[in-house]
N, C-alpha and C positions, 0 to 999 in steps of 0.2 A: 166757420166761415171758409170762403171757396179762396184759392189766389186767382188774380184777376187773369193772367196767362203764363202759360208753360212756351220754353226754348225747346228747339229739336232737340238739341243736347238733354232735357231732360226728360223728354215724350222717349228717346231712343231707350232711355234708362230704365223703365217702366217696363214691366211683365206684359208678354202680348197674351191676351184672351180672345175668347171667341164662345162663339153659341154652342155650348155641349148635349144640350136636349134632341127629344125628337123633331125632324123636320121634313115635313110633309108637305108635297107637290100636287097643286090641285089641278087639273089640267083636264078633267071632264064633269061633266053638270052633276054627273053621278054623283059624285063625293061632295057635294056640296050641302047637303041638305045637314047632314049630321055636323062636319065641321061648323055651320051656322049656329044649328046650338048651342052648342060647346061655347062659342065664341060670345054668344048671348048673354050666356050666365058669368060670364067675367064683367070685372069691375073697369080694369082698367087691361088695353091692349097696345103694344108697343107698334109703332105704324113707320111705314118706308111703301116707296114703291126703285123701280128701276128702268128704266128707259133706255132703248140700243144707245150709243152716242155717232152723232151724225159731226163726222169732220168735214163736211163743205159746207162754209159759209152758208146761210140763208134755209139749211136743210134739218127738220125737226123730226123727229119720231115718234111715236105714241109710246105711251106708258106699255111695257112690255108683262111687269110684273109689278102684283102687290104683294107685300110683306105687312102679314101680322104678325104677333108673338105674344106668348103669356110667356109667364118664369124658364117652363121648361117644353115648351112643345109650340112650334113655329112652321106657320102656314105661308106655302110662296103657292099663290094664286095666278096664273099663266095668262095671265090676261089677253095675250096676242092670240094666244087659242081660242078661250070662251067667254071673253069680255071682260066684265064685272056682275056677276051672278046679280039678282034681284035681293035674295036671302045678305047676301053682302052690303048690297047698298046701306040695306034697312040697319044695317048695324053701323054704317059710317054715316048715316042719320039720326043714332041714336044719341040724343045726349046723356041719357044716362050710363054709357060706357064711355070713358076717356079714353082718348088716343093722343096720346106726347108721339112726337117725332121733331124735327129738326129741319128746316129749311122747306116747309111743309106745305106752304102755299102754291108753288109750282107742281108738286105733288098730285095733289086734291083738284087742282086746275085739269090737271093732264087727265084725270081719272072724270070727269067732269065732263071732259070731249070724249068720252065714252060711253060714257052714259050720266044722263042727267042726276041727280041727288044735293038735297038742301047739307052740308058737311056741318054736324052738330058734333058735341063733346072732345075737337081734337084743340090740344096745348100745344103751341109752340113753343118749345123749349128753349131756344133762341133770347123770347121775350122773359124767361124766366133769368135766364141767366142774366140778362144786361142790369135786370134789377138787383140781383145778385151782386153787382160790382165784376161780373167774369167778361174781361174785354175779349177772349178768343174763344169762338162757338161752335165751330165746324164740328159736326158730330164724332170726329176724332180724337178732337183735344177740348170738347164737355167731356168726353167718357175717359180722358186723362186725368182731367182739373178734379171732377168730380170723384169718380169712379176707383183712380188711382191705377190703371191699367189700358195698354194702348191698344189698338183696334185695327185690324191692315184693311191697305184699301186699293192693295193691290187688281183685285176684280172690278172695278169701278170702272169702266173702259172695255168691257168685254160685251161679248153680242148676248143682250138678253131675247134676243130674240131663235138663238139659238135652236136646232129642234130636239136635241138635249143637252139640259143644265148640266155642268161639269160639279163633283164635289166640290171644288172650292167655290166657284159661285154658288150652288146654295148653301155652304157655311156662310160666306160672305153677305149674301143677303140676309141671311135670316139672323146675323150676329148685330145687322145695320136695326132691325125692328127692334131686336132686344134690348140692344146697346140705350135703344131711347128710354124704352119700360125701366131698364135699371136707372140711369139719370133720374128720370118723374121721382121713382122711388127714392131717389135718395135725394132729392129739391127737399119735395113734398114730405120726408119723413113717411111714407105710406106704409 
């Protein structure tokens, strides 16, 4: 069993981790077709997206980037460049591949005013925990509660729209995909 929530005092106390794998920037149509397979034949893929953040009142941005991830090799898809591929839709229509992510509805909305697709197979993990008994969910302190290791979230506030990603935004992003896939895993026993 989970505890229901962690103090600063003990999320600071906690080993910081992060995404050690391969991490791959999609950012033309090219590279698309093969990463789609790949991504096909997995069961379950960890899911985020990233959005510029607009500090005036009233002013929204579009989903800038998607985040997949498997165990070890994580795709940040550039979406303010080449959208949301079709080969991609089709996989975040499929239900037969699960996508856990964390606060995920605004997510899939954003990716949605982008381009249309029915969203089949994704878990809110969120909804997993509360039944859990875990009162604090924020994808920092699940991958605390859970996981046993904190997550920085120092990039969260930086321009994804960028015209290039800085290393630590794509560890940052692609540690936010992964961080969910390891959660799923360790809810769900997988």
């Amino acid at each position: 069993m989970f505890k229901e929530s962690i103090t600063k005092e003990e999320l600071t106390d906690l080993p910081l981790r992060w995404f050690e794998g391969e991490i791959q920037i999609i950012e033309d149509h090219d590279q698309v077709d093969d990463i789609a397979k790949f991504l096909s034949s997995q069961k379950v893929i960890g899911f985020d997206t990233e959005t510029r953040p607009a500090f005036k009142k009233g002013v929204f941005n579009k989903v800038a980037l998607l985040q997949l991830s498997t165990t070890d090799r994580a795709f940040l898809f550039r979406v303010n460049k080449i959208g949301v591929p079709s080969q991609i839709l089709k996989i975040l229509s499929n239900p037969g591949i699960v996508k856990p992510g964390v606060a995920i509805r605004d997510d899939v909305k954003g990716l949605q005013a982008i381009s249309m697709f029915k969203p089949k197979g994704f878990v809110e993990l969120q909804d997993h925990a509360k039944e859990m008994g875990i009162l604090n969910f924020s994808l920092k302190k699940l991958a605390a509660i859970v996981l046993g290791f904190r997550i920085s979230k120092s990039q969260q506030l930086s321009n994804w729209e960028a015209p290039t990603l800085t290393d630590a935004q794509k560890i940052y992003a692609a540690t936010d995909a992964w961080a969910a896939l390891e959660i799923y895993k360790s809810l769900f026993n997988y």
